[in-house]
C-alpha positions as a printed NumPy array, in Angstrom:
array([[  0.   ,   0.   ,   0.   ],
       [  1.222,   3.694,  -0.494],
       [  2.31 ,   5.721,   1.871],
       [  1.285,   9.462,   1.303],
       [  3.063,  12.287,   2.768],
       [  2.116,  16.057,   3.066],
       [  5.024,  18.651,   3.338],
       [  4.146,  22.014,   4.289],
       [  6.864,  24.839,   4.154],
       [  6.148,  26.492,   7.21 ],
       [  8.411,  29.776,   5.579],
       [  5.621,  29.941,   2.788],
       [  2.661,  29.759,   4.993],
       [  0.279,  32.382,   6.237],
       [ -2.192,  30.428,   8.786],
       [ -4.448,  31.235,   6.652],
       [ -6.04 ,  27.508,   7.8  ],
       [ -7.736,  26.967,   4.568],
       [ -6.431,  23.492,   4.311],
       [ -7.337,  22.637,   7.644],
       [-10.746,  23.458,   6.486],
       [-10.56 ,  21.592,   3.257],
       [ -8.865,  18.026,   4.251],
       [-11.52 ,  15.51 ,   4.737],
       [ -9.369,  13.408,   7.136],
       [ -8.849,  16.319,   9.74 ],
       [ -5.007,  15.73 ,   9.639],
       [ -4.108,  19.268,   9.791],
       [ -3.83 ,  21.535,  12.616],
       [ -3.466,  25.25 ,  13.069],
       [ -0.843,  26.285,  13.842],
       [  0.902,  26.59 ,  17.495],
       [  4.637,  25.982,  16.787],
       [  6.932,  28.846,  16.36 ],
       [  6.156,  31.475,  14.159],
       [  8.034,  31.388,  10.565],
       [ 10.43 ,  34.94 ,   9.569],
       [  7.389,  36.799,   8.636],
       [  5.515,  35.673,  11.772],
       [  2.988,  33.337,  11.131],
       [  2.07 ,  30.36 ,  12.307],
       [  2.638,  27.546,   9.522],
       [ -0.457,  24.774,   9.789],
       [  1.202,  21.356,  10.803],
       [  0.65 ,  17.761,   9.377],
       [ -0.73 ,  15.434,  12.12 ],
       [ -1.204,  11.476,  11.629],
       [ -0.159,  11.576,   7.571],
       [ -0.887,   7.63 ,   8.03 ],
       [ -4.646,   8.24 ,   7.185],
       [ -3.917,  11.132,   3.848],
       [ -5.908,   9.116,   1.642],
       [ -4.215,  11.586,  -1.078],
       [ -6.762,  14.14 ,  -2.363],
       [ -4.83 ,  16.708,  -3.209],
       [ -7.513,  19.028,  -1.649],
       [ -5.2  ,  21.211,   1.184],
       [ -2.926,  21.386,  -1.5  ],
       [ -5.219,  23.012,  -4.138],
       [ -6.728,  25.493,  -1.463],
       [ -3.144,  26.347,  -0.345],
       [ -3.392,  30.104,  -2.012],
       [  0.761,  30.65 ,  -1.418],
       [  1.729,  27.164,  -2.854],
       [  2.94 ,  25.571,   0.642],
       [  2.025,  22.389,   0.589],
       [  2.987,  19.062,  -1.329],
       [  1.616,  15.957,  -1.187],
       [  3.992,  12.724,  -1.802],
       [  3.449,   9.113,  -2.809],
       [  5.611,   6.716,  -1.885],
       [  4.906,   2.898,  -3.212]])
């Protein structure tokens, strides 16, 4: 079975928390880590064992921060 992966570049990201909002799996999280250089708080990847690969946090992503992986 694939594993998927999602990659966020926490530099890129503005909080905005439109992925959180549009992955049906719930695996990402606001976020409460450090803030990135421009002072935001980049959205983390939680429990990337159940991305069933849907590409949908990556299509709402309006700055291009996140990437989703397949590995077979």
């Amino acid at each position: 079975m694939p594993q998927i992966f999602v990659k966020i570049d926490a530099e890129k990201c503005k909080g905005c928390n439109l992925c959180v909002e549009a992955c049906p799996k719930k695996i990402l999280s606001s976020g409460r880590d450090a803030r990135n250089k421009y002072g935001y708080r980049a959205v983390t990847a939680n429990g990337s064992e159940d991305c069933t690969g849907c590409l949908n946090c990556a299509l709402m992503c309006p700055d291009g921060a996140i990437a989703v992986y397949k590995r077979q």
